[in-house]
C-alpha positions as CSV (number, residue, x, y, z in Angstrom):
1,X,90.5,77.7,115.5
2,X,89.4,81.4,114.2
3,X,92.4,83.6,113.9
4,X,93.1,86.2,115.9
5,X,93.0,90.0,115.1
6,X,95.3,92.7,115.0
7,X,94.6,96.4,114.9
8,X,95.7,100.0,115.7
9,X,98.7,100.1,112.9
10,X,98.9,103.4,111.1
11,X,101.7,105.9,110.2
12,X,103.7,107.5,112.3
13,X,107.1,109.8,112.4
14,X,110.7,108.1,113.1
15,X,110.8,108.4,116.9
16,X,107.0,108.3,118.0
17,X,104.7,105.5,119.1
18,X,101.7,103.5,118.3
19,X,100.1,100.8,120.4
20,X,98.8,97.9,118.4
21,X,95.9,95.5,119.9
22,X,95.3,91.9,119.3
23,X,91.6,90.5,120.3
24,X,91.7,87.0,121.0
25,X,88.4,84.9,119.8
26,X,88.1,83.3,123.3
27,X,90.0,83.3,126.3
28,X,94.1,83.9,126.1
29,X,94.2,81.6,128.9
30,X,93.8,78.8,126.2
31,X,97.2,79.5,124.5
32,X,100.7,79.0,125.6
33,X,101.2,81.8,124.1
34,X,100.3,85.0,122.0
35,X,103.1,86.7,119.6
36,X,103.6,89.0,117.1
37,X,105.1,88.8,113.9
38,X,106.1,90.3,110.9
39,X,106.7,90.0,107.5
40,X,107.6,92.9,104.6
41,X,107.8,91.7,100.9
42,X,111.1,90.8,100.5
43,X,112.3,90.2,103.6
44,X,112.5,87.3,105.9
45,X,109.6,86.7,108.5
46,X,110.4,87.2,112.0
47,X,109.1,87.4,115.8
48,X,108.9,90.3,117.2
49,X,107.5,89.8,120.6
50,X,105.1,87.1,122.6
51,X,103.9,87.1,126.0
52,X,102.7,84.0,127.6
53,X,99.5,83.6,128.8
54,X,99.9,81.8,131.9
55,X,103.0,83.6,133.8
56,X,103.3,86.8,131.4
57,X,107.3,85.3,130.6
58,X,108.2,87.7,127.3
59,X,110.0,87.5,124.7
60,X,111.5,90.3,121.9
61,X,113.7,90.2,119.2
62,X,116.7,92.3,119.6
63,X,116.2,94.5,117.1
64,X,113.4,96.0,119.3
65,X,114.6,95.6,123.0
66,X,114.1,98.5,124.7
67,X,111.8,99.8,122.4
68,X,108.5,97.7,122.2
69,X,106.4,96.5,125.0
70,X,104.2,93.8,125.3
71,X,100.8,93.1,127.8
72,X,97.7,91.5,128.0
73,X,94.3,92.3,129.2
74,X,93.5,88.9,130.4
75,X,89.4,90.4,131.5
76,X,89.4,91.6,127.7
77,X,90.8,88.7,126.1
78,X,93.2,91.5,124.5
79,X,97.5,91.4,123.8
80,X,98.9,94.7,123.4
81,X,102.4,95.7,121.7
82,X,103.4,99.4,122.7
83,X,105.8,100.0,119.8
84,X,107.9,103.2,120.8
85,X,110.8,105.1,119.8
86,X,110.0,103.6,116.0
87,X,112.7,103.5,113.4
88,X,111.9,103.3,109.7
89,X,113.4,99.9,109.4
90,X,109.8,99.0,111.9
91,X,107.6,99.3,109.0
92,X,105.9,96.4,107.7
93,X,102.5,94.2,108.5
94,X,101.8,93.2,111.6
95,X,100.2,89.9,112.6
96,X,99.3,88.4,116.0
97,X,99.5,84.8,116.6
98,X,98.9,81.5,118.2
99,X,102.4,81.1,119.8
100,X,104.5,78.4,122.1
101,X,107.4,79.3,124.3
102,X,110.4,77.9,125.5
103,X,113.4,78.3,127.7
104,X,116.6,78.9,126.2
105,X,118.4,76.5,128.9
106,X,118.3,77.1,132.4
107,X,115.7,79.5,133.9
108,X,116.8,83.2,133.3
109,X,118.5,82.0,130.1
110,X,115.8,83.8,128.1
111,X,113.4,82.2,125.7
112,X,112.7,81.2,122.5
113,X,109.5,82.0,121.0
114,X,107.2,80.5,117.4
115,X,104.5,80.2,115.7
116,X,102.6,77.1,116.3
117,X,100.9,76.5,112.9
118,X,97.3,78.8,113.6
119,X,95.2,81.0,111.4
120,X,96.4,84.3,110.7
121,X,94.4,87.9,110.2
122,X,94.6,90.7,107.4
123,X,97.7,92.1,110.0
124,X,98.0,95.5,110.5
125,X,100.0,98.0,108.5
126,X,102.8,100.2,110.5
127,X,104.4,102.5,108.3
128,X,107.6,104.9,110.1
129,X,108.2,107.4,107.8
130,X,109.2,111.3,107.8
């Protein structure tokens, strides 16, 4: 399967916002689920947020509750992360992905999201500095 790509990254001030987009190769409809990761050198890769693509369930890490949004453009074949109120401990590459999702337990336990094995872009740089 092509990979999917991520864009809009750039650099920004502690406190402001960017809005990175993820163009899917065909419909989002065929995934279970679109995320977005990231990885800086030296530190561990993590999820940061997936939406799925049949009920729009979502997922975040806590590190960016309340801070990062995620949507999709089903028409546009398009996932969107609205990354606000950034914090220099946000910088790093950004990658969107081929992702599955599952309930924690019962519904409105939450979910667990991960990446299911597909190819991955050049990501997209976000760097939060003064």
């Amino acid at each position: 399967q092509l990979p999917l790509v991520e864009s809009g990254g750039g650099l920004v001030q502690p406190g402001g916002s960017l809005r990175l987009s993820c163009a899917a190769p065909g419909s989002i409809l065929n995934y279970d689920a679109i995320g977005w990761f990231r990885q800086a050198p030296g530190k561990e890769r993590e999820g940061v947020s997936c939406i799925s693509s049949s009920d729009g369930s979502t997922y975040y890490i806590d590190s960016v509750k309340g801070r990062f949004n995620i949507s999709r453009d089903d028409a546009k074949n398009m996932v969107y992360l609205q990354m606000n109120s950034l914090k220099p401990e946000d910088t790093d590459i950004y990658y969107c992905a081929d992702a599955g999702m599952r309930r924690k337990g019962s519904v409105g336990a939450g979910w667990v999201c991960y990446d299911r094995g597909g190819s991955w872009g050049q990501g997209t740089r976000v760097t939060v500095s003064a």
